[in-house]
GUFI-172488 format. One record per residue (C-alpha): x, y, z; residue in one letter. Coordinates in steps of 0.02 Angstrom, whole numbers, plus 32768, in hexadecimal, padded with zeros to 4 digits. Example, Ala and Ser with C-alpha at 12.3 -4.5 7.8 and 13.67 -1.06 7.14 Angstrom:
82677F1F8186A/82AC7FCB8165S/
This chain:
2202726BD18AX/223E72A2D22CX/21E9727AD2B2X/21E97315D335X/221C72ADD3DCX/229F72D2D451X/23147265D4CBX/230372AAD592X/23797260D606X/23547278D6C4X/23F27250D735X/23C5723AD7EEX/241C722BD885X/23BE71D1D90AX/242071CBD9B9X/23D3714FDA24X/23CA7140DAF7X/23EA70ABDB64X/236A70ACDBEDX/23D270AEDC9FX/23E77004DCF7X/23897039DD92X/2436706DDDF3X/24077115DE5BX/24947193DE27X/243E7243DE5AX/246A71F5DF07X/251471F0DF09X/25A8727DDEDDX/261071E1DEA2X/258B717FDE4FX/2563721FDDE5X/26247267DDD9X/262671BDDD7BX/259371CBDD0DX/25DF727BDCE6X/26807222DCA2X/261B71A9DC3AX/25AD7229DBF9X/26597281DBAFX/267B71EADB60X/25E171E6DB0FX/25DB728EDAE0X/26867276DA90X/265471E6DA35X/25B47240D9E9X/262672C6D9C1X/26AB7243D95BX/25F57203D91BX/25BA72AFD8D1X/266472EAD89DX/2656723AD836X/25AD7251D7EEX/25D07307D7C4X/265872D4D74CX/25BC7261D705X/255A72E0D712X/25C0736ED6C5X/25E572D7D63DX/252372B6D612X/24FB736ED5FAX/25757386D594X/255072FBD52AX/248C731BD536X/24B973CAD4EEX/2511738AD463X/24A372F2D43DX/24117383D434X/246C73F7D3BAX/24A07365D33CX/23D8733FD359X/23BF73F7D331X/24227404D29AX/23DE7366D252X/232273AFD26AX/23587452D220X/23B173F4D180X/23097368D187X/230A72E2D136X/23AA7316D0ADX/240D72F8D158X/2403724BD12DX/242D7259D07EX/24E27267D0CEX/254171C7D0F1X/25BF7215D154X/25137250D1D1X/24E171AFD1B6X/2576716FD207X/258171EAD291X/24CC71B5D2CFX/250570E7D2D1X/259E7129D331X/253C718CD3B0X/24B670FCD3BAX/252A707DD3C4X/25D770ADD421X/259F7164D476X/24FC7123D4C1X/255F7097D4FDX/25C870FBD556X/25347164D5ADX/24D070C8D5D0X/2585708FD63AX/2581711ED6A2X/24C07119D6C1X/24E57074D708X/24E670B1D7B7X/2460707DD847X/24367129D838X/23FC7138D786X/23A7707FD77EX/22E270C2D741X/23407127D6A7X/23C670A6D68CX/23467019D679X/22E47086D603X/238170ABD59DX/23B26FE9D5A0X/22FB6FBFD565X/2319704BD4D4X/23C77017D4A0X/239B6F59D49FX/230E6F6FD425X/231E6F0FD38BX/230A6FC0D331X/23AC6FECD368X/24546FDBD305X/24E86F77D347X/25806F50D334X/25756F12D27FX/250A6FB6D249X/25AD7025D28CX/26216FCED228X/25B36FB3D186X/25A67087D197X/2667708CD19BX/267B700ED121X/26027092D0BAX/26737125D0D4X/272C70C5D09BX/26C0708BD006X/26907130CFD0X/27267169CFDBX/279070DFCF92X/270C70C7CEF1X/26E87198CED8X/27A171C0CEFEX/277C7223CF9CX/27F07281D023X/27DF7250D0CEX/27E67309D0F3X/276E7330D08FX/26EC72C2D0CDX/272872DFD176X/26F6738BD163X/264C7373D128X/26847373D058X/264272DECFE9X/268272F0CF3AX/26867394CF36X/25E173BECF8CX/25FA7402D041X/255573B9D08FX/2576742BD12EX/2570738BD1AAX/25DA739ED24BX/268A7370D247X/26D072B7D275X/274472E1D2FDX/27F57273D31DX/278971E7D375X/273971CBD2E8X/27AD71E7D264X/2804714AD2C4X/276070DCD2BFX/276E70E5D1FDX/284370D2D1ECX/281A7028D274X/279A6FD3D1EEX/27F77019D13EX/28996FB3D194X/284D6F20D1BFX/27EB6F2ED120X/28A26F41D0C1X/28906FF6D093X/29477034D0CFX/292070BCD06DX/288070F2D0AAX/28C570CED151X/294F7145D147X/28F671DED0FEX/288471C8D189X/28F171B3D21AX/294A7251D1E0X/289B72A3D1C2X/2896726AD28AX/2934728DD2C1X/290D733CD27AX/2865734ED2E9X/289A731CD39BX/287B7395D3FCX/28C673B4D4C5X/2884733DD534X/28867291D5A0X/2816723ED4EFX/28AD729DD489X/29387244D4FCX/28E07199D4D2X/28BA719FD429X/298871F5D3EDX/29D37150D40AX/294270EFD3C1X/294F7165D32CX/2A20714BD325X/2A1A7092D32AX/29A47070D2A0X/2A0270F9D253X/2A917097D261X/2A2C6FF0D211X/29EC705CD167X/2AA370B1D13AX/2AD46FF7D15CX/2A5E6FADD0ECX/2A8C7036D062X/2B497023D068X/2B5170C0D0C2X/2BDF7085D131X/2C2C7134D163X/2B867174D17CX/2B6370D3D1E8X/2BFF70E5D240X/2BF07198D273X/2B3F716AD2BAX/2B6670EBD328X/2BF77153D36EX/2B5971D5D38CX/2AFF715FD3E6X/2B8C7124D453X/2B9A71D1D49CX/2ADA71C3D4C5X/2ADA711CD516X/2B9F70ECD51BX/2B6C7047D59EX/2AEF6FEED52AX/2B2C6F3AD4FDX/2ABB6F30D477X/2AE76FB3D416X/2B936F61D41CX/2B5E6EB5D404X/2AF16EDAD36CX/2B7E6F5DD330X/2C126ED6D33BX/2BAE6E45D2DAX/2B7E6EA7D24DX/2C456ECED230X/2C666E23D23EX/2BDC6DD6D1C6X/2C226E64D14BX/2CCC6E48D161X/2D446E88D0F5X/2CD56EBFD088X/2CA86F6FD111X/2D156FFBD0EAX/2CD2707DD16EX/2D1870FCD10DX/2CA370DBD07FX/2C1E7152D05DX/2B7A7158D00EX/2B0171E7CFCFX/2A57719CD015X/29C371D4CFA9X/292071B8CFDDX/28D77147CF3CX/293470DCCECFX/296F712BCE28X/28EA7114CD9AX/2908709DCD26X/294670B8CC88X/28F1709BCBDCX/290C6FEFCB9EX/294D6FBACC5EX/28E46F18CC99X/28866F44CD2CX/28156ED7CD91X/27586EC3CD77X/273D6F26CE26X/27C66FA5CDF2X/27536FC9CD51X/26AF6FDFCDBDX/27137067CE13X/275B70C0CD87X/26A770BCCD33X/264670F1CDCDX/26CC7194CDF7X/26BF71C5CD3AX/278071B4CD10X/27487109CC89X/26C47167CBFDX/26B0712ACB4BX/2721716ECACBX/26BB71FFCA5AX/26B57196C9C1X/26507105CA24X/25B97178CA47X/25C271B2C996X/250E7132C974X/24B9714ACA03X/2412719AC9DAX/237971C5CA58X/22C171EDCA05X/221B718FCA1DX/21E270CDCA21X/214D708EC9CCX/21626FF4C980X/21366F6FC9FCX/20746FA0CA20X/1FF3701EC9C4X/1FDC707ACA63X/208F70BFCA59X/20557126C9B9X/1FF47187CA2DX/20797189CAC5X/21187149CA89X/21B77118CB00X/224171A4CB0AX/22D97140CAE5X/2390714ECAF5X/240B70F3CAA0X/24A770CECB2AX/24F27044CAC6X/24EA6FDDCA25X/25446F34CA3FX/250F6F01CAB6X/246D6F73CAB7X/24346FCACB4CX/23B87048CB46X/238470D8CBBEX/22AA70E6CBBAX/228371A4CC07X/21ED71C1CC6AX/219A70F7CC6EX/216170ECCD20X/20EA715DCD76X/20F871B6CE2CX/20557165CE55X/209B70B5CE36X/213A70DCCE9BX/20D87126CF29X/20717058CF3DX/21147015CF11X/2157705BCFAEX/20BC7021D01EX/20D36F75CFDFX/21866F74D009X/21626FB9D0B5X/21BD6F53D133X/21EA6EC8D0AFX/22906F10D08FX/233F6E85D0B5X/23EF6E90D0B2X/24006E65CFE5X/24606DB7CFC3X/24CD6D67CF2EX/24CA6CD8CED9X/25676C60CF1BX/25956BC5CEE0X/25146B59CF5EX/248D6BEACF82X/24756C97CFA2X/24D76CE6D011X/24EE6D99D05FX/257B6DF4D020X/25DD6E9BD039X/25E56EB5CF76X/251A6EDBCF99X/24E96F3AD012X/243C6F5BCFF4X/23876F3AD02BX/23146ED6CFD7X/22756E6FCFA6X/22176E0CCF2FX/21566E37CF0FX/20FB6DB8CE9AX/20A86E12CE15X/1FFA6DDECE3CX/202E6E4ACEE6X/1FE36EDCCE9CX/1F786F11CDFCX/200E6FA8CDD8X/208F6F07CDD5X/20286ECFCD3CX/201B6F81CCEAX/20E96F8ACD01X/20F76ED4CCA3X/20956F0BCC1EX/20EC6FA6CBEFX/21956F4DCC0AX/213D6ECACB8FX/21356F63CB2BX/21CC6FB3CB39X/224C6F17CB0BX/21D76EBFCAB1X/21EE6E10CB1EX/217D6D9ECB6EX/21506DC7CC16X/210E6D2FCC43X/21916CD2CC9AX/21F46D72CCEBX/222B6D65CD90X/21D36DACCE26X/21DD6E76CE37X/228B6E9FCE8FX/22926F4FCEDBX/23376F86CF46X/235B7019CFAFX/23FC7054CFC0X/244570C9D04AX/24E070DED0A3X/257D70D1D008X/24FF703BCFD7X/25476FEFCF3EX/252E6F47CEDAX/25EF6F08CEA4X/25F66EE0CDE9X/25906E38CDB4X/25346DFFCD1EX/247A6DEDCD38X/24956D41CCCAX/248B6CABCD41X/25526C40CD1AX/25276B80CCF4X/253A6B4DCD93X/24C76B9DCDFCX/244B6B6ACD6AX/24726A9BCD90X/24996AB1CE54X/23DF6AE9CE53X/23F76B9FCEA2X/23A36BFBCE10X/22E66BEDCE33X/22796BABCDA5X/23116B85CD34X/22866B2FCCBDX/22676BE1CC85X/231F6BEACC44X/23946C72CC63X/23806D39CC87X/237D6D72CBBAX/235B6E23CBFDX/235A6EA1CC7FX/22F16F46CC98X/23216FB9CD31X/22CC7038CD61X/230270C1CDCAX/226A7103CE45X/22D57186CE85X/2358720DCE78X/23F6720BCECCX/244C729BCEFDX/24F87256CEEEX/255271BACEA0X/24D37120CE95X/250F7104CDE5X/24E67065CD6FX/25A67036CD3AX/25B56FCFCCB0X/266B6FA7CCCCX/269C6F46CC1DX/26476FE4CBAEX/267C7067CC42X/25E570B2CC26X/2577710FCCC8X/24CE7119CCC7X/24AB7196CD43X/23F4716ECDA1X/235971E0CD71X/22BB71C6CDA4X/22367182CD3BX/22AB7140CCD8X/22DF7088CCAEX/237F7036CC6BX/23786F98CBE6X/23EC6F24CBAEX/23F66E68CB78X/246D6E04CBEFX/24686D6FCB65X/24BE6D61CAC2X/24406D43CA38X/247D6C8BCA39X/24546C8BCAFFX/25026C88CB3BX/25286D11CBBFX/25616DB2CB8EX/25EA6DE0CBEBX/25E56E8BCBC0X/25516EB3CC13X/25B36EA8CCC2X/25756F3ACD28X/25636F75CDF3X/25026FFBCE42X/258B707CCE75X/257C70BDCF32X/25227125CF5FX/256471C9CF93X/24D8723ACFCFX/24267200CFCAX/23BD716ACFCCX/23AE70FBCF26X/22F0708ECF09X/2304701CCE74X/22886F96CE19X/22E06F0CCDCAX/22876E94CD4AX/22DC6E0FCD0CX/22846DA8CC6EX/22A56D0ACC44X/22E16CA6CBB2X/222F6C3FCBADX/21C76C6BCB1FX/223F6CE8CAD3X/227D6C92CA32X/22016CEDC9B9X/22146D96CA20X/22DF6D8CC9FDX/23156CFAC99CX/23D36CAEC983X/24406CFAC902X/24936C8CC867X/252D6C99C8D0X/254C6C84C984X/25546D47C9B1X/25BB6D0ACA51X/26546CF2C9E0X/26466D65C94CX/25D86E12C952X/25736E4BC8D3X/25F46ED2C8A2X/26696E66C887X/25F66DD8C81FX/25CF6E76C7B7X/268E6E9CC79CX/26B86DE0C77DX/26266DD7C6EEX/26626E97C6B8X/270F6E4DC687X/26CB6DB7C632X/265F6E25C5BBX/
C-alpha cells in the first residue's frame, strides 16, 4: 500500500539586528559618515550571504522537484514500483547518500527548526543506512551476474527482458555499483559498468569529478582481465585529465612492477561482460551450477522427464477420495513432487498477520552456531504450531500429503524475499557436526527426513527453487507446495537434493517451510535391503536382472 503523504521542506532566511551600544550617531556627520561605511560592509556581506544561500536554494528546489516526480511516478506505478529492484535501489540511494547531502546544506543557523526535524526523521531506526545501500547494490551485481544481465540493460530500466519503465541510473550511479562489484571481485561486472558510466556522463562540474574516477577503476578491471593495452591506453586517458596526480602514478608504477615481465602492454583482450558458459561434461563449481540452473542455460535432458507423470493423490487418507491432491511428478530418484492448489488465501492472509513485525535477517548454520550470511538474504521467523489453529490444519494436510509423522516437525518457517533476495545452494540435511556441536535444536528428534515448501505467493520475475545437482527449476506458484526427502532411505543425506532459492528479479517472494523429522518415521518410510546411499534401486534391479 502506498501511503498518500508528501515531504515539504521550508528553507528560511532569518537576518538578525544587533541593538546599538548607546553611542549617539544622528549627532554627528562623522559619527554617521562612519556608520554609513559599516552599513556597506554589511550590506555586502548579506549580499555574499544570499548569493550563497541562493546556490542552496536554487540546489533544494531543484532537488525537491525531482524527489516529488520520482514520488509521483512511484504513486502512479503503486505498489508494482517496488516489485523493481533497480527502484528499490534508487530509493536506499536517495534515503541514504541524496538526503545526506540536503540535510548538509540545511545545516545552516538559518534553517535550524527544519534541519532538526529532518535530523529527527533521518535518525529514525526506520531508516536504511549504510549497510541497506550496499545490500541493494549487492542485489543488482547479483542479478546480473546469476540471470546473465547487461549493465545497460538494467541501467536503462530492462530486467531480463522486461523493460519495467523505472527511471534511468545516471553515471553516478552506474559508479556506485562498478565501486562494490570491484571490491566484491567482479572485474567483469565492474567493467561493463564503468563503460555503461563512462557512456552516461553528461557536461558538468559532477561530470569533471566522476571521468577520472570512472578512468582509474577502468584502469583496475582491464588490469584484472589481462586487458593490458586496453589498461594502458586508459591510464594515458586519465593522465591528460589529471597529468599532476601522484597516485595515479604510484598505484600505476607498482602494479608493473608486481607483474613484471610477465605485462606486455601491447597485449590485448576482448572483455565480455559474463564468463563463457561452461561446457557439457566441464566441472563447474557448486555456486556456478546454482547459476546456470537459476538463468535456465542447465535443464534436464528430454529422455529424463520421459516418467514424470501428474494426476490425483488419494492414498494416504479417505477424505482424499472426495478431494484428492493435484500432483506433479518433478523427479523420480530422488523424488520430489509438485502438490497444486494445497493452501488457501484465507490461511495466507493470518499467516501474514502473525508474521507482522516478526520478520529477521535469515541466518545459516556454521560450524559453532548460526550465523548471518550473504548466501541468504532473506527475512524470517519461527511460529510454534500451537501459534494458531490454521498451523494445525496446514500439519495435518502435510500429514496427508507425504504421508509422515507430523509430530516432531520443526516450528513453521516462513521467509520473505525482496530485493535480488536469494538463498545460495545448501542441503536442508543438518552435516554431523552441527548435530554433536549441539547447534541443531532438539537433535533427539533425529534428522530433517523431509521438506514441504510452500510458495504463498507469485513472483513476477526469477525467485526460482534451483535444484543444482538435477538442474531442475521449479518456478514459484502460488498455492502450490514443493516435496522432497533430504534423507536416503538408510538416513544418510542425500546429496542430490542440494537446492537455493534463485534471486529474485521483480517481485516479492512469501514462503512456508516445514521441515519433519526423522522421529517416529520408521513405519511411515522404512530402510531398504540395501543401503540406497550407495547403490539405487535402478541399479539393484539391473544387478538382480543380470543374475536371472
Amino acid at each position: 500500500k502506498m501511503f498518500p503523504c508528501k515531504w515539504i521542506l521550508v528553507v528560511m532566511l532569518q537576518l538578525g539586528a544587533r541593538a546599538a551600544s548607546g553611542d549617539e550617531f544622528f549627532s554627528s556627520v562623522h559619527a554617521m559618515t562612519k556608520v554609513f561605511e559599516y552599513e556597506q560592509k554589511m550590506l555586502q556581506q548579506m549580499q555574499k550571504f544570499l548569493n550563497n544561500n541562493q546556490k542552496k536554494l536554487d540546489f533544494l528546489k531543484e532537488t525537491l522537484r525531482d524527489f516529488e516526480s520520482e514520488r509521483n511516478e512511484a504513486r502512479e506505478w503503486g505498489p508494482a514500483y517496488f516489485d523493481s529492484p533497480v527502484n528499490k535501489y534508487l530509493l536506499n540511494k536517495r534515503l541514504t547518500v541524496d538526503w545526506r547531502r540536503v540535510e548538509n546544506l540545511m545545516e545552516a543557523s538559518t534553517g535550524e527548526k527544519p534541519l532538526s526535524r529532518l535530523q529527527k526523521l533521518r535518525n529514525g531506526n526506520w531508516m536504511p543506512g549504510k549497510g541497506d545501500l550496499e545490500g541493494a547494490l549487492d542485489g543488482v551485481l547479483r542479478l546480473q551476474f546469476v540471470y546473465r544481465l547487461k549493465a545497460k540493460d538494467l541501467a536503462n530500466g530492462i530486467l531480463d527482458g522486461v523493460n519495467y519503465g523505472y527511471n534511468q541510473l545516471n553515471s553516478e550511479h552506474c559508479v556506485d555499483i562498478a565501486r562494490l562489484a570491484l571490491r566484491d571481485q567482479h572485474p567483469r561486472l565492474a567493467h561493463s559498468w564503468l563503460l555503461e558510466a563512462k557512456d552516461r556522463l553528461t557536461v558538468g562540474e559532477k561530470s569533471l569529478e566522476l571521468k577520472p574516477q570512472i578512468l582509474a577503476m577502468l584502469v583496475q578491471a582491464k588490469a584484472e582481465l589481462g586487458d593490458f593495452r586496453g589498461m594502458n591506453e586508459t591510464y594515458q586517458e586519465l593522465l591528460q585529465i589529471q597529468p599532476a596526480s601522484e597516485e595515479h602514478g604510484r598505484n600505476y608504477e607498482s602494479f608493473l612492477q608486481a607483474q613484471g615481465e610477465k605485462v606486455s602492454l601491447n597485449e590485448s583482450q576482448i572483455i565480455e561482460e559474463h564468463a563463457p558458459i561452461p561446457e557439457e561434461g566441464e566441472v563447474v563449481t557448486p555456486f556456478q551450477a546454482f547459476c546456470l540452473t537459476c538463468s535456465g542455460h542447465w535443464q534436464p535432458k528430454p529422455h529424463e522427464l520421459r516418467n514424470l507423470r501428474c494426476g490425483y493423490m488419494t492414498e494416504t487418507h479417505p477424505f482424499l477420495w472426495m478431494a484428492p491432491f493435484k500432483v506433479e511428478e518433478l523427479n523420480l530418484d530422488p523424488l520430489i513432487v509438485l502438490f497444486h492448489e494445497v493452501i488457501y488465501q484465507s490461511e495466507i492472509d493470518i499467516i501474514k498477520e502473525l508474521t507482522r513485525n516478526n520478520l529477521r535477517r535469515g541466518q545459516v548454520t556454521g560450524l559453532n552456531s548460526s550465523i548471518v550470511s550473504n548466501s541468504r538474504t532473506s527475512q524470517t521467523t519461527f511460529i510454534p504450531v500451537t501459534a494458531h489453529k490454521v498451523l494445525e490444519t496446514i500439519d495435518r494436510r502435510v500429514a496427508d500429503m507425504t504421508d509422515l509423522d507430523m509430530k516432531y516437525a520443526e516450528d513453521h518457517q516462513f521467509a520473505n524475499y525482496g530485493i535480488g533476495g536469494h538463498y545460495g545452494e545448501h542441503n536442508d540435511w543438518f552435516n554431523q557436526i552441527s548435530m554433536d556441536n549441539g547447534i541443531v535444536a532438539n537433535p533427539e528428534h533425529g534428522n530433517r527426513i523431509a521438506t514441504v515448501l510452500f510458495y504463498l505467493s507469485n513472483v513476477t520475475q526469477g525467485g526460482g527453487t534451483a535444484f543444482t545437482y538435477l538442474k531442475k527449476l521449479v518456478k514459484p506458484k502460488k498455492y502450490s507446495a514443493v516435496f522432497w526427502y533430504n534423507l536416503h532411505a538408510s538416513g544418510v543425506g542425500d546429496v542430490r537434493t542440494q537446492h537455493g532459492a534463485c534471486p529474485i528479479i521483480a517481485g516479492s517472494k512469501w514462503v512456508q517451510n516445514r521441515w519433519i523429522r526423522e522421529l517416529g518415521q520408521s513405519d511411515r518410510r522404512p530402510c531398504e535391503y540395501w543401503d540406497d546411499s550407495v547403490v539405487t534401486r535402478s541399479q539393484v534391479m539391473e544387478i538382480l536382472k543380470r543374475e536371472k
